[in-house]
Backbone as numpy.savetxt, mean C-alpha at the origin, in Angstrom:
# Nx Ny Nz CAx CAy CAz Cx Cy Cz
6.27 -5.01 -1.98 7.10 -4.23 -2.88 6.65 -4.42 -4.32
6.24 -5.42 -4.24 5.50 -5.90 -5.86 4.47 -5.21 -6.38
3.85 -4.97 -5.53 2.41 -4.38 -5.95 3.01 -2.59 -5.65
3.71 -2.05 -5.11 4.17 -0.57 -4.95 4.90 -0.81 -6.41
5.37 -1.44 -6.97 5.98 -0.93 -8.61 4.81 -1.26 -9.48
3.66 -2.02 -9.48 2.87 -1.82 -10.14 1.76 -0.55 -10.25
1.89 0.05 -8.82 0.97 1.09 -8.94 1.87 2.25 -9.47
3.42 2.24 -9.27 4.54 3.10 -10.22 4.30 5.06 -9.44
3.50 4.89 -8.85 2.94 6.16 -8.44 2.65 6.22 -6.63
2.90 7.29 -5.83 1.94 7.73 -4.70 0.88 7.79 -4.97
-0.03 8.42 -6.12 -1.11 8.63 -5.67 -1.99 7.45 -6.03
-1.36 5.96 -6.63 -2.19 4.87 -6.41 -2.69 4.54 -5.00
-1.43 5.09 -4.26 -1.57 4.42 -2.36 -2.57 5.34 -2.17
-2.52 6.77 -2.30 -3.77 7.45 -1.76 -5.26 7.10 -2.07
-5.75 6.63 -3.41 -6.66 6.26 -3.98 -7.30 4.90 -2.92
-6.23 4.52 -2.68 -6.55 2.83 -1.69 -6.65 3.35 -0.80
-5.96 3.92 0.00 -6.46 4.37 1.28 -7.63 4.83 1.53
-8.19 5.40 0.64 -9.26 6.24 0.53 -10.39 5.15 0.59
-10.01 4.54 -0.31 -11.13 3.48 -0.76 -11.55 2.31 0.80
-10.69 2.55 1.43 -10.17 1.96 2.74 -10.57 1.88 3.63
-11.17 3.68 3.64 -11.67 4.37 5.00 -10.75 5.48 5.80
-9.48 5.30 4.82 -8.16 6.39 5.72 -8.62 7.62 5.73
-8.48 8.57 6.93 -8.66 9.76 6.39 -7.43 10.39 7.41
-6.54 11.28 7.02 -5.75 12.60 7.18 -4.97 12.49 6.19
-3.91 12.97 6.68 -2.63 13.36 5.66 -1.83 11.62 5.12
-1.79 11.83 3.65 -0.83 10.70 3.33 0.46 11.32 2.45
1.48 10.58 3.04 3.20 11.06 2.72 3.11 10.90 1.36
3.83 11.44 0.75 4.40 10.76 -0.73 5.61 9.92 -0.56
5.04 8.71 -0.80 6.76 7.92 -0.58 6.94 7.77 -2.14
8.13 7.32 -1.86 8.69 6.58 -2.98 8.58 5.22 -3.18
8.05 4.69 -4.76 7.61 3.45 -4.88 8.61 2.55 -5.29
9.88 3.00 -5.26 11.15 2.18 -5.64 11.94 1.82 -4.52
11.80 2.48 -2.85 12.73 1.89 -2.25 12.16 0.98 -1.36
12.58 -0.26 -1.14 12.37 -1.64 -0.22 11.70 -0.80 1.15
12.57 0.31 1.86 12.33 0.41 3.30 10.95 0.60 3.39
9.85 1.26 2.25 8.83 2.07 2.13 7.76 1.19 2.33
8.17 -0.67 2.03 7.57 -1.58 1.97 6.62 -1.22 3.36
7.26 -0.98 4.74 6.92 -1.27 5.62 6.68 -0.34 6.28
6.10 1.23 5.49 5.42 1.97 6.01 3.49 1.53 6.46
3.45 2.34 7.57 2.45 2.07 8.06 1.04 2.19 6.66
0.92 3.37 6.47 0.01 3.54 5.31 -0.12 2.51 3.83
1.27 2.17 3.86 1.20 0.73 2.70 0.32 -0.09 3.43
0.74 -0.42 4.67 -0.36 -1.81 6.06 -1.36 -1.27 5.52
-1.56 -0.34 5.58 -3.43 -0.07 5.60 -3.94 0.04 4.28
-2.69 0.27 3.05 -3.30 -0.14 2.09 -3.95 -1.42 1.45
-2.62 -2.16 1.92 -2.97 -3.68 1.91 -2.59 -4.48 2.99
-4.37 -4.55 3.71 -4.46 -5.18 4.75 -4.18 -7.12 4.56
-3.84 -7.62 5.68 -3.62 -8.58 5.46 -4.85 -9.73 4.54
-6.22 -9.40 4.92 -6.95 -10.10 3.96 -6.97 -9.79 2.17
-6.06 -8.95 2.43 -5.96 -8.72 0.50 -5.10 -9.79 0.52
-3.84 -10.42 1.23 -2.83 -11.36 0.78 -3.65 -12.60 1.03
-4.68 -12.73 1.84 -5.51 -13.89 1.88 -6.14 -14.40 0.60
-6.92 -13.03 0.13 -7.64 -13.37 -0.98 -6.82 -13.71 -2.09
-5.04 -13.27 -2.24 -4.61 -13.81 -3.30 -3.76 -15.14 -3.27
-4.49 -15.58 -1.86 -3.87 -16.98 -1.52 -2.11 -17.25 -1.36
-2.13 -15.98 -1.02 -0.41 -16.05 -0.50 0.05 -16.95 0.96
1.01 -17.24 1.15 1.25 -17.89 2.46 1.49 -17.23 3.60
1.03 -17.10 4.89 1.22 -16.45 5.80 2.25 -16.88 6.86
């Protein structure tokens, strides 16, 4: 959820996805509500080795 208010925007998530390898249709969510945390396309934005590399706890 932290990093969805820093990008303040959908089309930060599309840009990552992209950068990713995603390809079809991406939703416009909304970057303010909690549930959105745990859309699939956020997962694939930030795969679990991004929380590795920022040394978060698993």
């Amino acid at each position: 959820m932290k990093k969805m208010r820093e990008w303040k925007s959908w089309k930060a998530i599309h840009k990552q996805l992209r950068r990713n390898g995603f390809k079809g249709e991406c939703p416009k969510i909304s970057m303010t509500r909690w549930r959105n945390s745990a859309c699939f396309h956020l997962s694939f934005a930030l795969p679990n080795k991004w929380f590795a590399e920022m040394k978060l706890f698993d």
